[in-house]
N, CA, C and O of each residue as an XYZ file, in Angstrom:
548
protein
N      79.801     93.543     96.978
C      81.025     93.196     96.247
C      81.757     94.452     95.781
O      81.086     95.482     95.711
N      83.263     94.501     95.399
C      83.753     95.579     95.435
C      83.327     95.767     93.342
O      82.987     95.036     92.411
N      83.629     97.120     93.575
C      83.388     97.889     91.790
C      84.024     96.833     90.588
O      83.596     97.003     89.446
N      84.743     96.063     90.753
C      85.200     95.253     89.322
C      84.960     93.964     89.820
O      85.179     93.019     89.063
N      84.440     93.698     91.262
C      84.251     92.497     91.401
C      85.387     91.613     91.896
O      86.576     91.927     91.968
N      84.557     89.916     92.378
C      86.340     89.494     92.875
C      87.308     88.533     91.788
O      86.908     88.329     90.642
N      88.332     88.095     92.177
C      88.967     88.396     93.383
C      89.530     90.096     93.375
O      89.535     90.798     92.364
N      90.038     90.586     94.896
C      90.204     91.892     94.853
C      92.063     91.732     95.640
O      92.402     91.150     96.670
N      92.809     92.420     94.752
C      93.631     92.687     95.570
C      93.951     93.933     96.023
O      94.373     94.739     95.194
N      93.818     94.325     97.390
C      94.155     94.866     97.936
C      95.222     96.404     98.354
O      96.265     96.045     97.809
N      95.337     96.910     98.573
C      96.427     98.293     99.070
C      96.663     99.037     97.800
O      96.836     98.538     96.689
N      96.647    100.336     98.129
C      96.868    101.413     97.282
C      98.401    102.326     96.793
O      98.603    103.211     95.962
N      99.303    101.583     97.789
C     100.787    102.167     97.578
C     101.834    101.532     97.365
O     101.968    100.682     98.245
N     102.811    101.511     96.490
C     103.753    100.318     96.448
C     104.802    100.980     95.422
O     104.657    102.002     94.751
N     105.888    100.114     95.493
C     107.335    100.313     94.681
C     107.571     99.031     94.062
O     106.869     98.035     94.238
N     108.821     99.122     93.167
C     109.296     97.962     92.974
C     109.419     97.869     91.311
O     108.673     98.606     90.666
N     110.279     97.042     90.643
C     110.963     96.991     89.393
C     109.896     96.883     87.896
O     108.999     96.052     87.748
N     110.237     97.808     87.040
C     109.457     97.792     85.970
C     110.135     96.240     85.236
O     111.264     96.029     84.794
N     109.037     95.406     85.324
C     109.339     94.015     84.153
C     109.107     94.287     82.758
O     109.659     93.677     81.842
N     107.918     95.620     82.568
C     107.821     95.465     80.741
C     107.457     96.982     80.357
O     107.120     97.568     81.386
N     107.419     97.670     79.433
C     106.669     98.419     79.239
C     106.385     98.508     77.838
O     107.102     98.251     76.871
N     104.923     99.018     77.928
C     103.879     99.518     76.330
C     104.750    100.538     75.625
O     105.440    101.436     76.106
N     104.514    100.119     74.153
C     105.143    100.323     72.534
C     105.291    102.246     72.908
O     106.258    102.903     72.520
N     104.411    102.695     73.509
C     104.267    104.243     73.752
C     105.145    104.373     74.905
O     105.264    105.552     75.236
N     105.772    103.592     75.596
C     105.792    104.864     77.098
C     107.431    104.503     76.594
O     107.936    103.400     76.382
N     108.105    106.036     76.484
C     109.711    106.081     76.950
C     110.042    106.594     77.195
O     111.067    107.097     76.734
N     109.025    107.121     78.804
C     109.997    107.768     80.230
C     110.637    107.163     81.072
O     111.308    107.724     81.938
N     110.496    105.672     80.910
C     111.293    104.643     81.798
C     111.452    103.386     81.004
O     110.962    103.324     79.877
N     112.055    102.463     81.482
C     112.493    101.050     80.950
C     112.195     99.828     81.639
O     111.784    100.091     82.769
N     112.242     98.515     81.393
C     112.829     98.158     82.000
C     113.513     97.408     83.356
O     114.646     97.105     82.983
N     113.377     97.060     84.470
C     114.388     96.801     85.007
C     114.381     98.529     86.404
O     114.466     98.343     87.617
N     114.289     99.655     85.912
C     114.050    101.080     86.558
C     113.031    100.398     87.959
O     112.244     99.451     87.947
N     113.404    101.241     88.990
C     112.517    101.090     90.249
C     111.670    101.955     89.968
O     112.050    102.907     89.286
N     110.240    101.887     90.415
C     108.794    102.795     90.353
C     108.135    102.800     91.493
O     108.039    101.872     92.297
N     107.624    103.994     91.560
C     106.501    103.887     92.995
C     105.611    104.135     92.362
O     105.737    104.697     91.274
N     104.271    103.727     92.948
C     102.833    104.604     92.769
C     101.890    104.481     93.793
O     102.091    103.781     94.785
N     100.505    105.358     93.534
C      99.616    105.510     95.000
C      98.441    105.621     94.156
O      98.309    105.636     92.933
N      97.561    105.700     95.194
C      96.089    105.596     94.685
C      95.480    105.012     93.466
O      94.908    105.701     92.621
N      95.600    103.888     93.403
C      95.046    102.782     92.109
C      95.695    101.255     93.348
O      96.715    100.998     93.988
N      94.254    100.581     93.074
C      94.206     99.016     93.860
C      95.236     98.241     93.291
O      95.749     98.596     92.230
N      95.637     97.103     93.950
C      96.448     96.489     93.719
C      97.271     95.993     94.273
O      97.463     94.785     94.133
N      98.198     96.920     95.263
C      99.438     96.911     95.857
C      99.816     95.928     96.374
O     101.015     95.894     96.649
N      99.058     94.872     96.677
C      99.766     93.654     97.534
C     100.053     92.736     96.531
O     100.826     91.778     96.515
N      99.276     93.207     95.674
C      99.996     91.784     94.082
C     101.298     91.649     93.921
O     102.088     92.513     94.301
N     101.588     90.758     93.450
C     103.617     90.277     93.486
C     103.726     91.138     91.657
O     104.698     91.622     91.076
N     102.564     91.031     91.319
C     103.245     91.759     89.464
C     101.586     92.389     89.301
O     100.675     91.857     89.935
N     101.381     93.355     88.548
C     100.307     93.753     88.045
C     100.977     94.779     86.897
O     102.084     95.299     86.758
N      99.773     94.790     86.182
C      99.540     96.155     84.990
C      99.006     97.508     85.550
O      98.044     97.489     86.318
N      99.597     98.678     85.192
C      99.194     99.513     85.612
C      99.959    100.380     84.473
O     100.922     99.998     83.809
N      99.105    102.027     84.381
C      99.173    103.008     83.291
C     100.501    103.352     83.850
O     100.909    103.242     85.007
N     101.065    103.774     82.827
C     102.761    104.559     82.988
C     102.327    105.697     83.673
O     103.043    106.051     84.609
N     101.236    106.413     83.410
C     101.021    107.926     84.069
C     100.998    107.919     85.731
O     101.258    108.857     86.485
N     100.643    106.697     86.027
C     100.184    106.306     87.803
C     102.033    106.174     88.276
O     102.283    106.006     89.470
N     102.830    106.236     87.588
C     103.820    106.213     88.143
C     104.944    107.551     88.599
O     104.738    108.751     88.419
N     105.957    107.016     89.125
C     106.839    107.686     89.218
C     108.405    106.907     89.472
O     108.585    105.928     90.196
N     109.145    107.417     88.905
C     110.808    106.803     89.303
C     111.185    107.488     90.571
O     110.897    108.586     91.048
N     112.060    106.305     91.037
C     112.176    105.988     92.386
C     113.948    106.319     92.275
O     114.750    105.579     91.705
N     114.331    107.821     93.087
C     116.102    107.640     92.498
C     116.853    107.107     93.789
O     116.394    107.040     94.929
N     118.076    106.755     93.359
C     118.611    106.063     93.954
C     118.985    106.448     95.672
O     119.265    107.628     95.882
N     118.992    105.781     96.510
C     118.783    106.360     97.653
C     117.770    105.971     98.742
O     118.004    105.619     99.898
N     116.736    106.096     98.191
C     115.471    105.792     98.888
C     115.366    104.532     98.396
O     115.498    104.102     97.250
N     115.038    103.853     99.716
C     114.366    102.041     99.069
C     113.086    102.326     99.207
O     112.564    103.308     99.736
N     112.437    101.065     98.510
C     111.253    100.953     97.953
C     110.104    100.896     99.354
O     108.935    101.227     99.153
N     110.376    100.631    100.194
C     109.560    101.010    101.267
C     109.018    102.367    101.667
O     107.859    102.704    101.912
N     110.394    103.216    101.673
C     110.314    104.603    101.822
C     109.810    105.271    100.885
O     109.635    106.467    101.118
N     109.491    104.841     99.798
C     109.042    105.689     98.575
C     107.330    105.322     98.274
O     106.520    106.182     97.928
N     106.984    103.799     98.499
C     105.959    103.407     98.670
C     105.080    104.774     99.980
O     104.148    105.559     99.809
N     105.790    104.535    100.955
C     104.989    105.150    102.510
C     105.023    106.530    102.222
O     104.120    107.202    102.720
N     105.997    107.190    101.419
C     105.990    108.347    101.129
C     104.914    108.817     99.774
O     104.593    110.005     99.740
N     104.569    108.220     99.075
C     103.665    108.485     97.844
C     102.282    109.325     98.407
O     102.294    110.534     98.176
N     101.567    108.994     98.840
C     100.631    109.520     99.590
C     100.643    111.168    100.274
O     100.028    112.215    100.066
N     101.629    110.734    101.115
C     102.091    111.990    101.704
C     102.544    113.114    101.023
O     102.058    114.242    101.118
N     103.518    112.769    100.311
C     103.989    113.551     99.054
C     103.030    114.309     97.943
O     103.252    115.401     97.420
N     102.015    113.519     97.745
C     100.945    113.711     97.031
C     100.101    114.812     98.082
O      99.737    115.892     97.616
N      99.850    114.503     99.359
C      99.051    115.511    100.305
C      99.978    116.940    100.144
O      99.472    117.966     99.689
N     101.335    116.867    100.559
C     101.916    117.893    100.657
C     101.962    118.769     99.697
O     101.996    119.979     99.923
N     101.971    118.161     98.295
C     102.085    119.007     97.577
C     100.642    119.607     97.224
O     100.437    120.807     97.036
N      99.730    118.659     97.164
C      98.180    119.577     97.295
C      98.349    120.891     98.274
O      98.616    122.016     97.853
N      98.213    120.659     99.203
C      98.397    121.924    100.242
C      98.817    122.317    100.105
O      98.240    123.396     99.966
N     100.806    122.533     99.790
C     101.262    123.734     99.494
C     101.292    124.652     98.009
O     101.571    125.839     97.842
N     100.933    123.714     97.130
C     101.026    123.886     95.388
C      99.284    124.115     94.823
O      99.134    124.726     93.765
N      98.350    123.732     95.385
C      96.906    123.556     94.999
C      96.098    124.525     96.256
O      95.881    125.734     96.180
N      95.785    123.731     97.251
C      95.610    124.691     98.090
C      95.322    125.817     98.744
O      94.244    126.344     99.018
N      96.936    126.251     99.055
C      97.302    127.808     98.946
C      98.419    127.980     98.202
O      99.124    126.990     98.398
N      98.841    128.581     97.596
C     100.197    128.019     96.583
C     100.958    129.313     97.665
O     100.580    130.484     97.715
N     101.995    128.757     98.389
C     102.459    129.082     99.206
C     104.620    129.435     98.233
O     105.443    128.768     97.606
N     104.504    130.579     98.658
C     105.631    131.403     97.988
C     106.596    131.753     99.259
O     106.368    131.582    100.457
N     108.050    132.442     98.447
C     108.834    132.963     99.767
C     108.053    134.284    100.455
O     107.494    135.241     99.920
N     108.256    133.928    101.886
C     107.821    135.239    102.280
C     106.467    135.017    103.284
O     106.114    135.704    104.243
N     105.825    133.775    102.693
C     104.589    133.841    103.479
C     105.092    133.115    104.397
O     106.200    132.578    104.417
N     104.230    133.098    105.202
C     104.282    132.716    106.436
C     103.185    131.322    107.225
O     102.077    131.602    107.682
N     103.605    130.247    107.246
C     102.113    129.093    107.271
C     102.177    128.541    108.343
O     103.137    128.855    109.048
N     101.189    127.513    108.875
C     100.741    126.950    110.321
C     100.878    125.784    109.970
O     100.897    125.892    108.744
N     101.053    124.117    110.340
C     100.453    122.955    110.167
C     100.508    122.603    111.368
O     101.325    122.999    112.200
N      99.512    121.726    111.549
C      99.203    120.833    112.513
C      99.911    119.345    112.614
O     100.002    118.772    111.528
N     100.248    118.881    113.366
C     100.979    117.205    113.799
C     102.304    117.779    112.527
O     102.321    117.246    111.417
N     103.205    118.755    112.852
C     104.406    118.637    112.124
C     105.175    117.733    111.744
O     105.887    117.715    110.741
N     105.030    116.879    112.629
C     106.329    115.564    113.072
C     105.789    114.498    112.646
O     106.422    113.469    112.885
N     104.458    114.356    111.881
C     103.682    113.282    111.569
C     104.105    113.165    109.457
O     104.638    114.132    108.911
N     103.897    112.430    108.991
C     104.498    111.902    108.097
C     104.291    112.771    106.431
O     105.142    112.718    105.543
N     103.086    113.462    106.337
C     103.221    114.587    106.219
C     103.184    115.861    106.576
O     102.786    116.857    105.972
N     103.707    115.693    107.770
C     104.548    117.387    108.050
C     105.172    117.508    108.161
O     105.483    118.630    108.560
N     106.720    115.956    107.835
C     108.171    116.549    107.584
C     108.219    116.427    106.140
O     109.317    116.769    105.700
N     107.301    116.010    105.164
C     107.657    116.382    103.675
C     107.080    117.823    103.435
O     107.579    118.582    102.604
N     106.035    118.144    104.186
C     105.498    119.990    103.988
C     106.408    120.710    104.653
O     106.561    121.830    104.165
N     107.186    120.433    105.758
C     108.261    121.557    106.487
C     109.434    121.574    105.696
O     110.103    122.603    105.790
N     109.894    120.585    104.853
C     111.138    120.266    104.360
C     110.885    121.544    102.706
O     111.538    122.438    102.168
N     110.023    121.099    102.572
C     109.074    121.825    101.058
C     109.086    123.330    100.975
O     109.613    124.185    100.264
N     107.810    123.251    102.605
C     107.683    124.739    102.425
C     109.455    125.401    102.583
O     109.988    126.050    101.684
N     109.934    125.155    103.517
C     111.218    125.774    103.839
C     112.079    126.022    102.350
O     112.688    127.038    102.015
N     111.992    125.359    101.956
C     112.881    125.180    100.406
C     112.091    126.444     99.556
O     112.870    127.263     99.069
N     110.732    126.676     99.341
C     109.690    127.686     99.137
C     110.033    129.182     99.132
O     109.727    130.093     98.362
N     111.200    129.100    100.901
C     111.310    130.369    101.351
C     109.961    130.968    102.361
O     109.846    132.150    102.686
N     109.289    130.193    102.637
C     108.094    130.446    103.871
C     108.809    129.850    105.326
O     109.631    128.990    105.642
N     107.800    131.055    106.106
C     108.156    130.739    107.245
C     107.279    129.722    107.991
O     106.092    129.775    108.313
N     108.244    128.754    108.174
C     107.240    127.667    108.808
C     106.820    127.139    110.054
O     107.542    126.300    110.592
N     105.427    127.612    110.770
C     105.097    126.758    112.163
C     104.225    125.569    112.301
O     103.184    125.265    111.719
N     104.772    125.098    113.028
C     103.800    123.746    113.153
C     103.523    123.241    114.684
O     104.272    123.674    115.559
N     102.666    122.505    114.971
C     102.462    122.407    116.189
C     103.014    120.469    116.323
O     103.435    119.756    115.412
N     102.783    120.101    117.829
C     103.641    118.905    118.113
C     103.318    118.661    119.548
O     103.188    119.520    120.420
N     103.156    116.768    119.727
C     102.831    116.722    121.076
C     103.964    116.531    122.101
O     103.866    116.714    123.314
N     104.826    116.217    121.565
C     106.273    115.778    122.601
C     107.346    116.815    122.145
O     107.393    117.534    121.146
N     108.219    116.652    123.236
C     109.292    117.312    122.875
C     110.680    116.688    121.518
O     111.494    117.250    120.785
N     110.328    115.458    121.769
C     110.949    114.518    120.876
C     110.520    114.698    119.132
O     111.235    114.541    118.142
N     108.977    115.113    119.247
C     108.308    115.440    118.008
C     109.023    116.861    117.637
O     109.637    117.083    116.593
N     108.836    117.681    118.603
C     109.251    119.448    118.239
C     110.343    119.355    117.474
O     110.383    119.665    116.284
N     111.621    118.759    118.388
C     113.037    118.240    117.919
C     112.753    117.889    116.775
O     112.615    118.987    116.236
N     112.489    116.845    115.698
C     112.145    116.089    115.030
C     111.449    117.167    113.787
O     111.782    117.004    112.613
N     110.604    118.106    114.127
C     110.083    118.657    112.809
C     111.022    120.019    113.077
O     111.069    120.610    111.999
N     111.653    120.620    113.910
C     112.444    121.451    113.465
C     113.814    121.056    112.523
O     114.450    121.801    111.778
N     114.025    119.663    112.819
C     115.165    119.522    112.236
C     114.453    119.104    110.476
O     115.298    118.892    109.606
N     113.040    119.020    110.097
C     112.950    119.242    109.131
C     112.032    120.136    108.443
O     111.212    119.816    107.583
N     112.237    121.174    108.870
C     112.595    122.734    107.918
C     111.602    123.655    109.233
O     111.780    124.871    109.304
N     110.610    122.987    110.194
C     110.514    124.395    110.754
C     110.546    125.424    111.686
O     110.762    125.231    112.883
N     110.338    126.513    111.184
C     111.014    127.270    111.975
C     110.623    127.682    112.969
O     111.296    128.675    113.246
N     109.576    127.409    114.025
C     109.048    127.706    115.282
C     107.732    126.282    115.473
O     106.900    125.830    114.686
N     107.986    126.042    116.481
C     106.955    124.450    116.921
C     106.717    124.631    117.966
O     106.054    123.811    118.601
């Protein structure tokens, strides 16, 4: 049986509208769109979850894209911020560029001021992660 037992719902990433929030939290409201990642749950239509597991979602990105991106976002920034804390000037490698985090690390590092290579199996992929941030594939 899983750690809290059943029933279990399911998936770790998701978006979608704050209905209430606790007497303490007023970094958001409300009604505000939120994403979060890693804490169970995600397929529930409403759940409770800590204000800290979140993040605001700005306008632009729908809630799909911010859901699929949480994860990734979270990888990328380990690697380039935890990692190796990667500055202007250096120079870095990734592997599968064109894969879902290696256009949020090419877009990143580039912004950084690093020079960025990455590798890629198609030509359609190469295309694809040069146009987000790097600079030899």
């Amino acid at each position: 049986p899983p750690p809290g037992g059943f029933p279990v719902s399911p998936g770790s990433e998701a978006a979608g509208l704050v209905l209430e929030v606790g007497q303490r939290v007023d970094w958001f409201k409300s009604g505000e769109r939120i994403a979060y990642a890693v804490t169970t749950g995600a397929y529930a239509q409403e759940r409770v979850i800590d204000a800290s597991k979140v993040v605001k979602v700005p306008h632009g990105i729908s809630d799909e894209q911010a859901a699929a991106m949480m994860l990734k976002g979270m990888t990328a920034q380990y690697l380039l911020r935890r990692t190796f804390k990667v500055n202007a000037g250096d120079t870095i490698l990734f592997h599968a560029a064109a894969g879902g985090v290696g256009l949020i690390l090419g877009q990143w590092a580039k912004h950084l001021g690093a020079t960025v290579i990455g590798t890629a199996s198609s030509a359609d992929k190469i295309e694809l992660a040069k146009a987000h941030g790097f600079d030899h594939v």
